[in-house]
C-alpha positions, 0 to 999 in steps of 0.5 A, a space after each residue: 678519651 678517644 669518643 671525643 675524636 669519633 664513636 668508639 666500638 669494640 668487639 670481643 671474640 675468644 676460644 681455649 688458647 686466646 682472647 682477640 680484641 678489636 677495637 674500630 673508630 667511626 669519625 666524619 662517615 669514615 671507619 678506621 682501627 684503633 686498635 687490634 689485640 690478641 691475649 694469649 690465655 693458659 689452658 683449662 680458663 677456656 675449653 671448646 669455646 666456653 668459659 670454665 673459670 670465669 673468674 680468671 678469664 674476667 681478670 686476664 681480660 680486666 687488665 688488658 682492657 685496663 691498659 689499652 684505655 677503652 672504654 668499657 660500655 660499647 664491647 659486643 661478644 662473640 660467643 662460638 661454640 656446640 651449645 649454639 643451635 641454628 635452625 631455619 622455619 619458613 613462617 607464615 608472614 605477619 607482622 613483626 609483633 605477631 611473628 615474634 609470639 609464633 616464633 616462641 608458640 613453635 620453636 620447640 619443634 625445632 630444638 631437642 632441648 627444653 626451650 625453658 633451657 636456652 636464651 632464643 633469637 631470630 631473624 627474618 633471612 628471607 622470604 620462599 614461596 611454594 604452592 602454599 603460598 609466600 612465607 618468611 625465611 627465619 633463622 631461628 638461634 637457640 643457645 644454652 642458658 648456662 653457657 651464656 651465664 658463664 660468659 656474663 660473670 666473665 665480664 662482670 668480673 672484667 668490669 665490662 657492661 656489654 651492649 650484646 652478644 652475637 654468634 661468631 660465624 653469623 656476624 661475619 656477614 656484615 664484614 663482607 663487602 658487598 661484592 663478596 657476596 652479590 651471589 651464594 658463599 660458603 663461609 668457613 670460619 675456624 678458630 682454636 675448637 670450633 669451625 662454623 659453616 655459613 652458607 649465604 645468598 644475597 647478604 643473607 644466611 641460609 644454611 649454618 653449621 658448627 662444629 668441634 672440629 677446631 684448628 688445633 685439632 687440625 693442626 695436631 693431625 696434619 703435623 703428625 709423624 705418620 701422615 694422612 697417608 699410610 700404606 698398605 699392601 696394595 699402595 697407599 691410601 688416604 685415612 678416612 677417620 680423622 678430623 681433616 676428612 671429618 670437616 671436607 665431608 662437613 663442608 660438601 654435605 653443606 654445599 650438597 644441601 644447599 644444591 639439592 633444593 636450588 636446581 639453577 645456583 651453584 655455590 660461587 665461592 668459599 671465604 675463610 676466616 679466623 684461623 683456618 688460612 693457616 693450614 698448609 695445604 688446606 685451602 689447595 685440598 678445598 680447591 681440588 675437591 669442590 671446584 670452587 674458587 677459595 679466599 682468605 677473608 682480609 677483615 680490614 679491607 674496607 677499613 682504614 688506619 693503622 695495622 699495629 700488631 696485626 701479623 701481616 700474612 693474609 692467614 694472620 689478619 683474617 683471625 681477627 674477622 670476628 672481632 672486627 665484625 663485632 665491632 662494626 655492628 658496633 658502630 651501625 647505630 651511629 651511622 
């Protein structure tokens, strides 16, 4: 129905309490929403960012689909959780044929779990030159196979022929605008379990990080009776044991890394997205601790149409910035 009026694409992401949707529209050189949808899903279909029962997962998501009347063939998916691994190889630079066999002779060096185990991918993020001379920077990206199967029956079940599969955290790059990232950024992007750490230079990665520490968790300790802060015989003091100091240290180890092998670059600014913005208080502690501007990334800034749905605090929309992102991959073919 809606490709007679423009290339429709759509990008799917999830996590244990609901399924996000967006789905966007290139027409005459121009991007715009057609539509954004979240599913709210009952507890024990996903858990820690991967499908448990697919069966019902691939049936929530068949009827929602069905009711919005897209179509079923341009969908790419985000996939979020610890079963990814990211890894960074400097490699000697051949050409892409001959890159693609050395990525596979070496990769087992860089993952301590059977290659045999997991589905691989890579991009060149660059080149580094050292007293050995020039290589490529490659972001080496393994995740397991089992996990991956898990996600394909959920969409065989939904009816859906999906055009791939991306890393959450990883497609947000192509959601900012240039200006977002002409210097270094830490991108913290969090949803209901997992947080994922990316640090980019330039449009490209150069650190990235998961983590199980999602907004729930978060959310749970922040809200609870006693407080972060108890009290002792001497005063009080902050409690170093929960998830809060567990993701601050996280995120300055992150910045440390980066900082201890670039003498003249500082890290500029931290973007969030997913649902991070909505910890009160949070985004102040990130300013006091690192000294570093923080901003709630607005996925549809560059893009025009209508807002439907969305909840209109900044906090709200940014948890639709993976899907956007998936669907504006989407679309690049077309362009």
């Amino acid at each position: 129905m809606f490709n007679v009026f423009g290339k429709i694409s759509v990008g799917i992401d999830m996590d244990s309490k609901e399924i996000r949707i967006v789905a966007l529209k290139l027409k005459k050189g121009k991007i715009s929403i057609v539509s954004c949808d979240k599913i709210n899903i009952s507890e024990g279909i996903i858990r820690d960012g991967i499908v448990v029962d697919p069966i019902k997962a691939g049936n929530v998501l068949y009827e929602r689909i069905s009711n919005t009347r897209l179509k079923r063939d341009k969908i790419i998916l985000g996939i979020n959780n610890t079963d990814i691994l990211v890894r960074f190889a400097n490699l000697p630079k051949v050409p892409e044929e001959k890159l693609k066999g050395l990525v596979k002779y070496q990769v087992q060096d860089y993952f301590p779990i059977p290659i045999n185990n997991v589905e691989l991918d890579y991009m060149i993020a660059g080149e580094v030159t050292n007293k050995e001379g020039t290589f490529y920077k490659v972001m080496l990206v393994a995740a397991r196979k089992d996990m991956i199967e898990g996600f394909l029956k959920m969409m065989d079940e939904a009816d859906i022929e999906l055009s791939d599969i991306d890393v959450s955290t990883l497609s947000i790059i192509r959601l900012l605008p240039v200006r977002k990232y002409e210097g270094t950024s830490l991108i913290i992007n969090m949803d209901n379990d997992i947080t994922g750490i990316l640090l980019v230079e330039k449009g490209l990665p150069v650190l990235a990080r998961i983590s199980a520490i999602g907004y729930v968790k978060m959310k749970e300790y922040l809200s609870r009776s006693e407080k972060i802060v108890a009290v002792s015989s001497t005063g009080a003091f902050i409690d170093r044991s929960g998830p809060v100091d567990s993701l601050m240290s996280e995120i300055r180890s992150s910045i440390s890394y980066y900082n201890s092998r670039n003498d003249s670059v500082d890290v500029e600014k931290i973007l969030l997205t997913g649902k991070i913005g909505s910890l009160d208080g949070f985004i102040k502690d990130m300013e006091d601790a690192f000294s570093i501007p923080v901003e709630i990334v607005n996925p549809f800034e560059e893009i025009s149409g209508f807002t439907g749905n969305l909840e209109y605090d900044a906090a709200g929309i940014s948890s639709y910035s993976v899907a956007a992102s998936l669907a504006l991959r989407g679309l690049e073919e077309y362009k």
